[in-house]
Steps between C-alpha positions, in 0.01 A plus 500: 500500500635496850228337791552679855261251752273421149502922410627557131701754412319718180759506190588831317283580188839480252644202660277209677837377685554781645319570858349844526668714713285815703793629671862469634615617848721455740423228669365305194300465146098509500348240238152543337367150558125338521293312747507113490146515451584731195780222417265202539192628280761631223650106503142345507430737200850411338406105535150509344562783220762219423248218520252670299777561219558188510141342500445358835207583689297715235192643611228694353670809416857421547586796296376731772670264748813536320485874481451524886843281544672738269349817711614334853832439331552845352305713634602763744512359857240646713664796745365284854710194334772638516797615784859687547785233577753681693792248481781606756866477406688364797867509561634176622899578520410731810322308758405825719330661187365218401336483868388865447336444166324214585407714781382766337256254337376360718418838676333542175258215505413588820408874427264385235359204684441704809341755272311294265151650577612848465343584157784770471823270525619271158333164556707221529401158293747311579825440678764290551848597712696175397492543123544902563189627311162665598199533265301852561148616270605645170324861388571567174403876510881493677646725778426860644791633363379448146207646543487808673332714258189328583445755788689784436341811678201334636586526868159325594540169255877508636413461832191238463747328306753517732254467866570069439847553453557654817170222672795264353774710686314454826439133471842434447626697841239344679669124432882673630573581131683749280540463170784726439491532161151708383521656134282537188668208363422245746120628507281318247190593332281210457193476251286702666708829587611374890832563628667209690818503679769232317870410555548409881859383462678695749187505769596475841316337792593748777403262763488103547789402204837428504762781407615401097667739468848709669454825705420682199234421244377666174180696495386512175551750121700778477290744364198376759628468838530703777806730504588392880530144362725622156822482611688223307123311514549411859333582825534292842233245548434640845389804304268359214116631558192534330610882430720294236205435294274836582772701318507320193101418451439873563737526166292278357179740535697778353601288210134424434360870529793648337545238189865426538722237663641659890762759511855523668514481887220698684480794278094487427478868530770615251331690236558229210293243793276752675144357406385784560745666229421204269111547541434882567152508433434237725454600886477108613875513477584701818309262656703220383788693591436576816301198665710230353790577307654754766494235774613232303773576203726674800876492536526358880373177648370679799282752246316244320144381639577099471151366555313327254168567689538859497565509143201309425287745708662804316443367203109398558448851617634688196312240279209650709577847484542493139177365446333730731644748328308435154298764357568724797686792413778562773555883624783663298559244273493481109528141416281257690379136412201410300260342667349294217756339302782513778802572286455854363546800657250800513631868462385782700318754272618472121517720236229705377353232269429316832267773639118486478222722564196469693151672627297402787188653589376746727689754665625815362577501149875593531561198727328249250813403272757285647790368383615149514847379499586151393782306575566184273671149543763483263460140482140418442329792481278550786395872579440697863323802537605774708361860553884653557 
């Protein structure tokens, strides 16, 4: 197999000459391939399992020995050993796209070296501009995009799940960055259920880099970016802004709540994309509605709130409200929360089945009984009590 600065590209399960390819793109191919660590252990195993076949250096239980070589060799290859090779295809017959693609990569290496500590940006492992390849962590568990039923409906997991995300978001406009080109399918879900922010090849460095590109520039996917940026995929440079990327990451929240992959233009609150439509018995969507998606999925540049910060506040505080609002049963409301499991919902009153009687003592007679309503979580079962 191919070696990219001693990294070795992984071969496809029905052919071992064959590299195996993650993804295709625009700009290039992406290559599962493993660390040389990985590479060096799996050719010190190769060399003594063939040793030990053969005889030389036997030791007290070379069976065992033997069966460790054979493990190393084909065995699965731990997750951490392994990386995404994003190998860029470069015209060479047009000098001034050339100069912009190698450009653009470079840009690229920069974003994710500037960003390496940010826990919600794609790692890089490796890079290297003059063989046109750079080596990101691999999670297996893949992108957003194909897995969005994970969260469906549960506004509060949504939004912890999303809060680094948008930490990510603010850590990139902090270093004169916008990315440019947000969507579920350049968000990956590692191991442990995090969110981090991939694919930075059309970032642009608003201050402090040379211009690589002509007056106009493209801003990122169709279906994801802002409608003041959609005609024919260009907008003037002098005109690219962090609001860019606030549009299309507060898409990316309504993807998550509402299970499916964006919608057309800015239309959030047509009936087919109204959360609240989607999720009637849930009151947390008006919220979402209101204190994020109304300022953010807009029509007009000039309508849409294009701070990072703010979002990141807005978001901590309905992550707070929500669970404040556990287990407290709002005035003239049905459907509320449950504040045990977290992911139910508890319903005002019930049928008669629901309905208990009690007697306390003392006091006249006729006030004695009472009768208690409950109200259930549909999802684990908890019960509240409540005299009317």
């Amino acid at each position: 197999m191919p070696l990219f600065d001693g990294w070795e590209t992984v071969p496809e399960d029905a052919d071992p000459l064959v590299p195996k390819r993650l993804g295709k793109g625009g700009q290039g191919e992406v290559f599962l391939v493993r660390s040389p660590e990985r590479v060096a252990r799996r050719f010190q195993a190769d060399h003594r399992g063939k040793m030990l076949i053969l005889g030389v250096g036997h030791t007290t239980d070379t069976t065992a020995e033997l069966a460790k070589c054979l493990m190393d060799l084909g065995g699965p290859d731990p997750p951490e050993s392994l990386g995404a090779l994003k190998k860029f295809v470069i015209p060479s017959d047009d000098k001034n796209e050339e100069a912009r693609a190698v450009g653009r990569l470079e840009s690229e290496v920069k974003a994710l070296e500037a960003l390496r500590e940010n826990p919600g940006v794609l790692r890089v492992q490796h890079a290297n501009v003059a063989a046109r390849f750079i080596i990101t962590e691999f999670h297996p568990r893949g992108t957003l995009d194909k897995n969005l039923q994970l969260l469906r409906g549960d506004v509060l997991a949504a939004l912890l799940a999303f809060k680094p995300l948008v930490d990510a978001l603010c850590g990139i406009h902090r270093v004169g960055a916008i990315h440019r080109d947000i969507k579920t399918e350049n968000i990956f879900l590692t191991a442990s259920g995090q969110l981090v922010l991939g694919d930075f090849g059309i970032v642009f460095f608003q201050e402090g880099t040379e211009r690589l590109t002509t007056t106009f520039e493209r801003v990122g996917s169709h279906e994801w970016m802002a409608p003041w940026a959609y005609r024919k995929e260009r907008v003037e440079l002098t005109k690219i802004s962090p609001a860019l990327d606030i549009f299309p990451m507060a898409k990316v929240l309504w993807s998550m709540i509402a299970g499916r992959n964006g919608f057309p233009f800015w239309e959030y609150t047509r009936d087919e994309n109204n959360l609240e439509r989607l999720f009637p018995d849930n009151p947390i969507m008006a919220l979402v509605n209101d204190r994020i998606l109304s300022t953010r999925i807009v029509r007009e540049a000039g309508e849409c709130d294009g701070s990072a910060e703010t979002l990141r506040e807005q978001v901590e505080g309905l992550i707070n409200y929500i669970k404040d609002l556990r287990g407290f049963r709002p005035d003239s409301v049905d459907v509320w929360p449950c504040k045990v499991c977290g992911r139910g919902k508890y319903r005002r009153g019930g049928p008669p089945k629901y309905q208990i009687r009690g007697f306390r003592e003392g006091g006249p007679e006729s006030e004695r009984e009472q009768r208690f309503y409950a109200s259930i979580c549909d999802h684990c079962g908890h019960a509240e009590f409540f005299t009317r």
